[in-house]
C-alpha positions in Angstrom: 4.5 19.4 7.4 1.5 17.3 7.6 -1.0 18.4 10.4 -0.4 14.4 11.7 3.1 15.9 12.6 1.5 19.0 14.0 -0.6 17.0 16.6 3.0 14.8 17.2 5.0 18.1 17.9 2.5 19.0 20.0 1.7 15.9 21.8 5.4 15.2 22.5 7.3 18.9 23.1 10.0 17.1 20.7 9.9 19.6 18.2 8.4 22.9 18.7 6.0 23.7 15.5 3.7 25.1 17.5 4.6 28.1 19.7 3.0 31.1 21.5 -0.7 32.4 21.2 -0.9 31.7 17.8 -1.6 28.8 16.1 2.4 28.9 14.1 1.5 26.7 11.2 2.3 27.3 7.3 0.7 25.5 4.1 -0.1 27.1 0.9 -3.8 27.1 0.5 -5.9 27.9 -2.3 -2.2 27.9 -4.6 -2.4 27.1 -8.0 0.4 24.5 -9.6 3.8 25.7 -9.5 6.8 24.3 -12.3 9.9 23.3 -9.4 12.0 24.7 -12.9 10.6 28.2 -12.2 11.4 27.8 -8.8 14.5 25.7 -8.6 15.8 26.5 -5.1 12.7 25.2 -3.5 13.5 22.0 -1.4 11.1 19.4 0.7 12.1 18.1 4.4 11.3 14.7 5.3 12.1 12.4 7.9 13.7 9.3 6.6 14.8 6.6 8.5 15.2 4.3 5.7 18.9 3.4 6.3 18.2 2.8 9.9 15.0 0.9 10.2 13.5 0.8 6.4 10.8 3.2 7.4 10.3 6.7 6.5 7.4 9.3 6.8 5.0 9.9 3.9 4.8 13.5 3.5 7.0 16.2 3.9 7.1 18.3 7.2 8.8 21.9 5.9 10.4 23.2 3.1 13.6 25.1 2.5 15.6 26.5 0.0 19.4 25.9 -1.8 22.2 28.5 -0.1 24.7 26.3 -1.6 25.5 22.6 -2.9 25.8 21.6 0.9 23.7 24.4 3.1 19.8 24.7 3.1 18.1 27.5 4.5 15.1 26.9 6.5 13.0 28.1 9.9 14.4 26.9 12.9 11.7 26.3 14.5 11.2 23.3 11.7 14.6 21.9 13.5 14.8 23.3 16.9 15.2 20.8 19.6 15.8 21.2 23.5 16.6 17.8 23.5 18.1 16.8 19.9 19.4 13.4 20.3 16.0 12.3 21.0 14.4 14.0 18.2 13.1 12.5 14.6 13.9 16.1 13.0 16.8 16.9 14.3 18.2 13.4 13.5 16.7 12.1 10.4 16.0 15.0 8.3 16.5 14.4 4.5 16.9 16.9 1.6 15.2 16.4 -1.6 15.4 19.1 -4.1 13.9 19.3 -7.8 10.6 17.1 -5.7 7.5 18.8 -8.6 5.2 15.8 -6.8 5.5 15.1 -3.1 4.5 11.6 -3.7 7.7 11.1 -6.0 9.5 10.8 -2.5 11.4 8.4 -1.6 11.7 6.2 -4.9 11.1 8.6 -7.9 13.4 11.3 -7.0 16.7 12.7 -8.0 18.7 12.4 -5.6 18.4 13.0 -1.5 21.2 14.4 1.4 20.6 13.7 4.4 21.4 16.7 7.3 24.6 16.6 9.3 24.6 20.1 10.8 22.0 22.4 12.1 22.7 26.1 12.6 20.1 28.9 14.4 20.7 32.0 15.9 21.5 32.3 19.7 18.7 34.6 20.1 16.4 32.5 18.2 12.9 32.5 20.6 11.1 29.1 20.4 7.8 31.2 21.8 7.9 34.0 19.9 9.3 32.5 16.6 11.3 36.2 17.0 14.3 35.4 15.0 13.2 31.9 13.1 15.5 31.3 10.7 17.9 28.4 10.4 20.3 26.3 7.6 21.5 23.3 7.0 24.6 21.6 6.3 24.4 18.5 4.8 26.3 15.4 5.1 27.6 15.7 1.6 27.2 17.9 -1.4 23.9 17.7 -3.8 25.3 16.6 -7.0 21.9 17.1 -9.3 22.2 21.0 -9.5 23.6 23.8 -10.4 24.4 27.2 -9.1 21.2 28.0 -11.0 19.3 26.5 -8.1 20.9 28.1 -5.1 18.1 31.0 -4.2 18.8 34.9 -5.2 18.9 36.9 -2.1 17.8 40.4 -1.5 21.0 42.8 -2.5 21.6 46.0 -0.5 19.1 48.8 -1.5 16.6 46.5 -2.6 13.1 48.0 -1.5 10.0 45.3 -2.0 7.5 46.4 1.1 4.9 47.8 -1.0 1.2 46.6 -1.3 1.3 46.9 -5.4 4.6 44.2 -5.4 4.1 40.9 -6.1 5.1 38.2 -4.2 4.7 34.0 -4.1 4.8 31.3 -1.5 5.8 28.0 -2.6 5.5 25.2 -1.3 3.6 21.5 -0.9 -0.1 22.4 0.5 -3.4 22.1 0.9 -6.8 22.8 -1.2 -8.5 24.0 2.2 -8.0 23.6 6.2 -6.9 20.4 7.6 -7.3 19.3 3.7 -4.2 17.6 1.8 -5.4 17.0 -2.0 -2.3 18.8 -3.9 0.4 16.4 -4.9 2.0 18.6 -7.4 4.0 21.8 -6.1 1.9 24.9 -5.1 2.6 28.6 -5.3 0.2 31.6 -3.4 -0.3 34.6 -5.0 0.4 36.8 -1.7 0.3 40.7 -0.8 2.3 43.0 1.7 0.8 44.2 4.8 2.4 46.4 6.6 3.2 44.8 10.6 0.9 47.3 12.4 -1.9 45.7 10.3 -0.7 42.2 11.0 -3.1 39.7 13.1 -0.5 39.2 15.5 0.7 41.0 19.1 4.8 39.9 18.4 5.6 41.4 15.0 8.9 42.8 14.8 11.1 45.0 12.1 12.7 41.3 10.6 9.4 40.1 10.3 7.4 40.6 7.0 3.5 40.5 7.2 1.7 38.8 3.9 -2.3 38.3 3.1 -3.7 36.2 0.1 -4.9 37.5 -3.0 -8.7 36.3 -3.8 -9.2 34.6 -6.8 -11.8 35.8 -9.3 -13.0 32.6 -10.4 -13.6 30.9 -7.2 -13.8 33.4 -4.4 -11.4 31.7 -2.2 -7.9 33.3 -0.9 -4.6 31.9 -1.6 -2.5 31.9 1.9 -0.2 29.8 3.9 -1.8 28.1 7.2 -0.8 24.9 8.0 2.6 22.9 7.4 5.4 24.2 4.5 6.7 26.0 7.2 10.5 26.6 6.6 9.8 27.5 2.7 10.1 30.3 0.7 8.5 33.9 0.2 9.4 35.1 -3.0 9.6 38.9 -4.5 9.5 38.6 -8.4 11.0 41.7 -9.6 9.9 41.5 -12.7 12.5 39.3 -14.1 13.8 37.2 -11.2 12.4 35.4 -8.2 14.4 36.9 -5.1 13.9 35.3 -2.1 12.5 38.2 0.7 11.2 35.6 3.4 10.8 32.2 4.9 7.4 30.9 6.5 7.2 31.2 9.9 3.8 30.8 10.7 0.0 31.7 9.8 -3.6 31.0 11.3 -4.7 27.5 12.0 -8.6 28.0 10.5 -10.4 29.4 8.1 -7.3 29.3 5.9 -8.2 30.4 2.7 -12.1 31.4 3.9 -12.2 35.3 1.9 -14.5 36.2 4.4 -11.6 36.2 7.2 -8.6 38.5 7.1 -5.9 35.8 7.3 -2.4 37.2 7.7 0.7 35.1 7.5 4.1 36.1 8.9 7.7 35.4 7.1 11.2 35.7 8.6 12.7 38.7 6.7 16.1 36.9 4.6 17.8 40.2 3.8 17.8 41.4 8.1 19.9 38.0 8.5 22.4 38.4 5.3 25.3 38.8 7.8 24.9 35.7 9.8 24.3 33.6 6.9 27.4 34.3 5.5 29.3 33.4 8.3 27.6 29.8 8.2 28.5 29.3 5.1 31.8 30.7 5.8 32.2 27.8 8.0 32.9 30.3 11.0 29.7 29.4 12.8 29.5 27.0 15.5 26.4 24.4 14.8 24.3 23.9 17.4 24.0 20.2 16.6 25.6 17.8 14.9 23.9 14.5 13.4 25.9 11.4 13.5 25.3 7.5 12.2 25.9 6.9 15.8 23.2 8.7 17.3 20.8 8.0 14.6 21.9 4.4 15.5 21.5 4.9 19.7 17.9 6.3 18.6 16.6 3.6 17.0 18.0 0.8 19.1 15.8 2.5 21.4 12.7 2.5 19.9 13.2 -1.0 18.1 13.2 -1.8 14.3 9.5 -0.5 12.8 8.3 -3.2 10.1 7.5 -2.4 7.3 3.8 -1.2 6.3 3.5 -2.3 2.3 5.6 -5.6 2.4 8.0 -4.5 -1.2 11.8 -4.5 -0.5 11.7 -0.8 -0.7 10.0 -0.6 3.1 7.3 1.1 4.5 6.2 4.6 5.6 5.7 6.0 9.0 1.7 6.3 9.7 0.8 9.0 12.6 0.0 5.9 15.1 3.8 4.4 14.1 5.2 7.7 14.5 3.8 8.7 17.4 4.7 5.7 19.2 8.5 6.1 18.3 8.6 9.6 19.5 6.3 8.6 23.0 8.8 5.6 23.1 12.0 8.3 23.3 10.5 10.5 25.6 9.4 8.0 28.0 12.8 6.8 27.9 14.2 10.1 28.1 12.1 11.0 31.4 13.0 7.7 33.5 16.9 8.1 33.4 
């Protein structure tokens, strides 16, 4: 997520992004380029309105990865909601998968879905991020992959919390703090820590605890800080990339600074195994549900937002444009 959409979360209590004492933010800083073939479950969130109002936002505001050709696992707190209908992320999320440049979206991609369903736990905290983990279902299936793209999970037995295992953050992220140069898909070279050495007071047993690795060459450390919340935390085993964790949420400066111990913290995948089964077993009950119509009720609201380049292909959200939408909704929510 852009730090624009930061600010809007917090400006508007729409969408909580930002939570607790902490600053709960995740971008991969300091990455080096990552191939989306080496990582093929990998997907970007955006919020597209395109159908609706020919508007859509420029950058994409978490990430998440392929369960299936119709479920996406992300961080609920990426999609959480107490008042869904009148929320841009809850509503108008999109799915793009195979997205190597950020840019590419919306007219140079494969394909995009957009979301139907969300699903989160019913003891999901919105304060403490305790439990942050969320999926997807899409309105219909992705028809560009394969099973080759849906992520490896963590099998029974399967021990990774070690300081001398190797793990990677992927994601679309910054060069520094508050800095969004990288275009092309990023990966962070990260390191287990173990929780009682974590920066943070509300660590719990499904939480995993990561710091960057310093690079030789420049000094700096690769870490997540600020907005590819949602995305993945890989384990390479030493032949495959199994998915451990999802970003929950990191410092807000000195991201990437050496000189700083900067921790971030990752929902653990394998303590939820169970209850992401049952989603995809279609046994779960969603705790929202997406339609045309309210997509429709939502931006009647608001009115039609024109178009910022003038091609046919229409126009993406700036902050201001954005921020007026989601000002416009709550105003409107607060005087019925």
């Amino acid at each position: 997520m852009k730090n624009k959409a930061v600010l809007l979360s917090t400006l508007i209590g729409m969408s909580c992004h930002l939570a607790a004492s902490e600053d709960y933010q995740a971008y991969i800083v300091n990455g080096t380029d990552a191939s989306i073939t080496t990582f093929p479950s990998y997907v970007a969130l955006f919020v597209d309105l395109i159908d609706y109002n020919n508007t859509y936002y420029e950058g994409n505001y978490c990430g998440g990865t392929i369960l299936n050709s119709t479920h996406i696992l992300t961080a609920a707190h990426c999609v959480y909601s107490a008042d869904p209908d009148n929320n841009l992320y809850s509503l108008f999320t999109t799915v793009v998968p195979d997205l190597q440049y950020e840019s590419y979206f919306p007219y140079n991609i494969t394909e995009k879905k957009r979301v139907a369903k969300i699903y989160y736990r019913d003891d999901y905290n919105n304060s403490t991020l305790n439990n942050d983990i969320a999926i997807l279902q899409l309105e219909s299936p992705l028809t560009t992959i394969n099973t080759s793209h849906y992520a490896n999970r963590p099998s029974t037995g399967t021990t990774y919390r070690s300081s001398s295992e190797t793990f990677y953050a992927v994601g679309h992220g910054n060069t520094k703090t508050g800095v969004d140069e990288k275009d092309y898909l990023q990966k962070a070279s990260l390191k287990y820590v173990d929780n009682s050495s974590c920066n943070y007071s509300n660590m719990t047993d499904t939480k995993l605890c990561m710091e960057g690795v310093v690079s030789p060459s420049n000094g700096l450390e690769a870490s997540t800080c600020q907005g590819d919340s949602g995305g993945p935390l890989y384990w390479y085993s030493g032949s495959n990339y199994i998915q451990v964790g999802l970003t929950s949420f990191g410092p807000s400066t000195f991201c990437g600074d050496a000189s700083f111990n900067s921790t971030s913290v990752f929902t653990e995948v394998y303590d939820y195994q169970a209850w992401i089964d049952t989603v995809l077993a279609g046994t779960e009950t969603a705790k929202y549900i997406a339609t045309d119509a309210k997509r429709q009720a939502y931006v009647d609201s608001i009115g039609k937002e024109p178009s910022s380049s003038g091609d046919s292909g229409g126009g993406a959200l700036g902050f201001m444009s954005l921020l007026f939408m989601s000002l416009f909704a709550l105003v409107r929510r607060s005087i019925q």
